[in-house]
N, C-alpha and C positions, 0 to 999 in steps of 0.2 A: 504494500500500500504506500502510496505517497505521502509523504509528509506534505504538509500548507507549503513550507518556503520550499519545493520542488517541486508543489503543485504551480508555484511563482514561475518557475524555471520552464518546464517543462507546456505550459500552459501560452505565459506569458512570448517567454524567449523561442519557442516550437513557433509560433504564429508569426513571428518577426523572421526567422528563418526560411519556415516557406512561403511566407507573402509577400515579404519585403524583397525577395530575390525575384518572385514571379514577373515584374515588370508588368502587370495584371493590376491597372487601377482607374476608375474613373476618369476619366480624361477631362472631363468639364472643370472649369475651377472653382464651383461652388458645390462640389461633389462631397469634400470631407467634410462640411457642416450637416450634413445629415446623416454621419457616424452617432449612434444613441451616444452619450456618456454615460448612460447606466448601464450599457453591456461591458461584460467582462470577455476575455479570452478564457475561463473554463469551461462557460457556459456555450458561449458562440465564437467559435474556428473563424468564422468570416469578424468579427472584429477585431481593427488593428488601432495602436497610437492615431490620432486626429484630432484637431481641434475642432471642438464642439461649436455651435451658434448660440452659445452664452457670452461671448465678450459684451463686453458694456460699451454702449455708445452713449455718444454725448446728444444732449438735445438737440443740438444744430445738426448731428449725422440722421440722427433719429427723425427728424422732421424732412432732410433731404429724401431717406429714402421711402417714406409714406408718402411723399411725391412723388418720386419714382413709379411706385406704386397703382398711384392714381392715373399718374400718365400712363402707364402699359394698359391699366384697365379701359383708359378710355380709346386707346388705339384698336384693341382688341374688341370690343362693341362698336369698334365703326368693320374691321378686320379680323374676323374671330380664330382666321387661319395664321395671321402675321406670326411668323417665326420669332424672328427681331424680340417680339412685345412679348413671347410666351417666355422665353430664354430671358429676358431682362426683369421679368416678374418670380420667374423662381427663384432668380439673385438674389432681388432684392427682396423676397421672404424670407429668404433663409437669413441674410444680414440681420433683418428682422426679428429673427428666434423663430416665424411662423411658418413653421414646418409644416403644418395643415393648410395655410395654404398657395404650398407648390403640387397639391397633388392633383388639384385640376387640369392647371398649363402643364401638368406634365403628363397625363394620360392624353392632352390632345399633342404632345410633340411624340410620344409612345405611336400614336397612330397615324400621325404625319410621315413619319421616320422608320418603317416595321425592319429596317435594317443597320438601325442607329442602336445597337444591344446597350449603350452607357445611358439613355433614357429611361428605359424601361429595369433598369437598375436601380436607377438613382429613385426612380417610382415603386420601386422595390423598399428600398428602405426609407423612404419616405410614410411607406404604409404602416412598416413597420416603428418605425419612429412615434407614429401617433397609435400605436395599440390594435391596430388592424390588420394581426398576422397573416389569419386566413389568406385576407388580397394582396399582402407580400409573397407570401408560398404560392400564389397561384399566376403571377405576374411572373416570378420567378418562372414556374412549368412552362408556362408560356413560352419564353426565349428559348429553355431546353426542348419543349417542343420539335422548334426547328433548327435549335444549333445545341446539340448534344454534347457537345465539348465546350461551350462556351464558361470560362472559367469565371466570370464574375458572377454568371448567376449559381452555378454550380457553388462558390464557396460563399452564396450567399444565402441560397437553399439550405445547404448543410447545418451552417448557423443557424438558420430558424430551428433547425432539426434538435438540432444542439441545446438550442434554449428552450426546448420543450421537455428536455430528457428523453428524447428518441434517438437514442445515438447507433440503435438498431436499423433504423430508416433510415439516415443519413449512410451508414454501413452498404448498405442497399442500393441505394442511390448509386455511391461511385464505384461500386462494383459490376452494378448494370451497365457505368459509362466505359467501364474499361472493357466488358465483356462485346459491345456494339463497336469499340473502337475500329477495331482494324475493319470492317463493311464500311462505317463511315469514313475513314483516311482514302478507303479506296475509290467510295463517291465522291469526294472532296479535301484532297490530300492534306493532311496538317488542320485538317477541322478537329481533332482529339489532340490534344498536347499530354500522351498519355504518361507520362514522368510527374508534370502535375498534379494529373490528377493521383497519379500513385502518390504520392507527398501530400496531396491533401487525405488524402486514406489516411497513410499513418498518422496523420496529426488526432485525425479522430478517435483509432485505434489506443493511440498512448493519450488519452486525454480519460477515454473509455477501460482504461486498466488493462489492455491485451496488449501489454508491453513485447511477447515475443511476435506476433502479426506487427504489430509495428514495426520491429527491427528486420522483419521479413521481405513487408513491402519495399522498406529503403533496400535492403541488397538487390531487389529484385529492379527497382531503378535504376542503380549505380549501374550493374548491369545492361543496363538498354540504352545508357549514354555513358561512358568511360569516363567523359568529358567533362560531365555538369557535376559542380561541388555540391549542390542542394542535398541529396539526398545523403552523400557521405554526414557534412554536418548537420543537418535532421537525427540520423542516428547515434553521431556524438552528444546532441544534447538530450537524448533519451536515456543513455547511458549513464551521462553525469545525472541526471534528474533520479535514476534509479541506483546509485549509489557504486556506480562502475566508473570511477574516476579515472583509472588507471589504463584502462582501454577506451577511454573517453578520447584522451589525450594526445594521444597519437592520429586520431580520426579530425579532431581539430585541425592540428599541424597540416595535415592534408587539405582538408577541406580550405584553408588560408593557401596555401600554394597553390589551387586550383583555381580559387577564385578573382576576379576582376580586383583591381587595385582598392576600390572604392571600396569596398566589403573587406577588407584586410582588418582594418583596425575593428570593425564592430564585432568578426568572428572575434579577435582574440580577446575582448569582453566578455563574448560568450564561452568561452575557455575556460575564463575565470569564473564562471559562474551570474554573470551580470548580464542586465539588459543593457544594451548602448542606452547612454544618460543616465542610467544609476548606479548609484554606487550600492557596495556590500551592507550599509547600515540600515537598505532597505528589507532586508531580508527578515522575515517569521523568526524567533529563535527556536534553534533544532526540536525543543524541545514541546515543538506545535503537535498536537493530536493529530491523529490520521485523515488522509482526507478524505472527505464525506461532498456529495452532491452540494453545491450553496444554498441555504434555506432559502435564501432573497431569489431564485431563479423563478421564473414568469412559469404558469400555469401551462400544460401544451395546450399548443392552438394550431399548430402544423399538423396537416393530417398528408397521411399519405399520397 
């Protein structure tokens, strides 16, 4: 069983490893203000570090953009298709902290766009932001629907899964994605990026207790790209997380020699034990109880 401060590790640092290397994020620039701040990484795979839409504005911003506001609304009742107006109103909601509502201009840029997948994401978690799982998970099928590989809603989906305590259906899910992969690569080459999705498997897997399927699916990666560090360092921090430090460490070292310069300093952080930008005083002391499911985790509302 995991202790708390390796449930940090393992939880935390496991979701920064295989998300933050995916190059798999939102594209829009008002995409990480509709990250919850009340999701954790034990609960939901799909959330990462982001800044929330709680910064404080000052009256004069505040007044600007409930202008803003008003001018999109009034362009879009002369023009209810205007792009421009829909894209400059979910801006400035979310600036706004009103997350409720960007979900209208966004389900008409969802249907303007049926091949713009960072829409019908951001309308993903928009739903879910305001407690309307159901129509996050089902927005989410949607995109997988027609693009079965597509990795933002896939580790978007999973997270809801996750925050339901279905980490059986989540399991499911990218199992079916890898079992369809190689039909779909061959209708549409590179449509499954299935190393990905292996790597988000095992996140779920060691998140879910089935620590040796997790270190499974990582070798079974490393394997199918020689090249990519991801899944080496995936499974170094499972190791360290489950108290195999010593065979951690050398999986490290690897993993830093394989990777892109930029990733150098943050694995050797993860080495140590730490997320990049915290230090060790953030840590549970050893002497935390075992870990248990979070009691604060949201009721399931994800259905299969």
């Amino acid at each position: 069983m995991f202790k708390k401060r390796n449930r940090w590790v393992v939880s935390s640092v496991l979701a920064i490893a295989v998300f933050a290397f995916l190059g798999i994020m939102v594209v829009l620039p008002f995409a990480g203000a509709l990250q919850s701040s009340r999701s954790t990484a034990t609960n939901d795979p799909s959330a990462s570090p982001s800044p929330g839409s709680g910064a404080e504005l000052t009256d004069a911003q505040k007044a600007d953009l409930e202008a803003q506001v008003r001018g999109y609304q009034l362009v879009l009742e002369r023009e209810p298709g205007n792009q421009t107006a829909l894209r400059g109103l979910v801006e400035a909601q979310i600036q706004l902290g009103n997350v409720e509502g960007t979900i209208e201009p966004l389900k008409k840029l969802v249907e303007a766009n049926p091949a713009t997948t960072e829409y019908a994401v951001l309308l993903a978690q928009a739903q879910n932001e305001t407690g309307d799982r159901e129509a996050a998970a089902q927005t989410y099928r949607d995109v997988l629907s027609t693009r079965p590989g597509d990795m933002q809603a896939l580790q978007g989906l999973v997270g809801l899964l996750m925050q339901a305590q279905r980490p059986e259906a989540a399991i499911g899910l990218l199992q079916d994605t890898l079992n369809l992969a190689d039909e779909a690569n061959q209708t549409q080459p590179g449509s499954v990026d299935v190393v990905s999705v292996q790597l988000l498997l095992g996140q779920v897997y060691a998140q879910s207790g089935r620590v040796s399927d997790s270190l499974a699916i990582y070798d079974e990666a490393a394997k199918l790209d020689s090249q990519d560090f991801r899944p080496i360092l995936a499974k170094a921090i499972v190791l360290q997380a489950t108290g195999n430090d010593a065979e951690a460490q050398p999986l490290f070292t690897q993993a830093e020699s394989m990777a892109p310069a930029e990733f150098k300093d943050q694995i050797k952080l993860m080495a140590a034990g730490q997320a990049p930008g915290q230090s060790e005083s953030t840590d549970t002391p050893d002497s935390a109880s075992p870990d248990t499911t979070d009691s604060e985790a949201s009721p399931p509302a994800a259905s299969e």
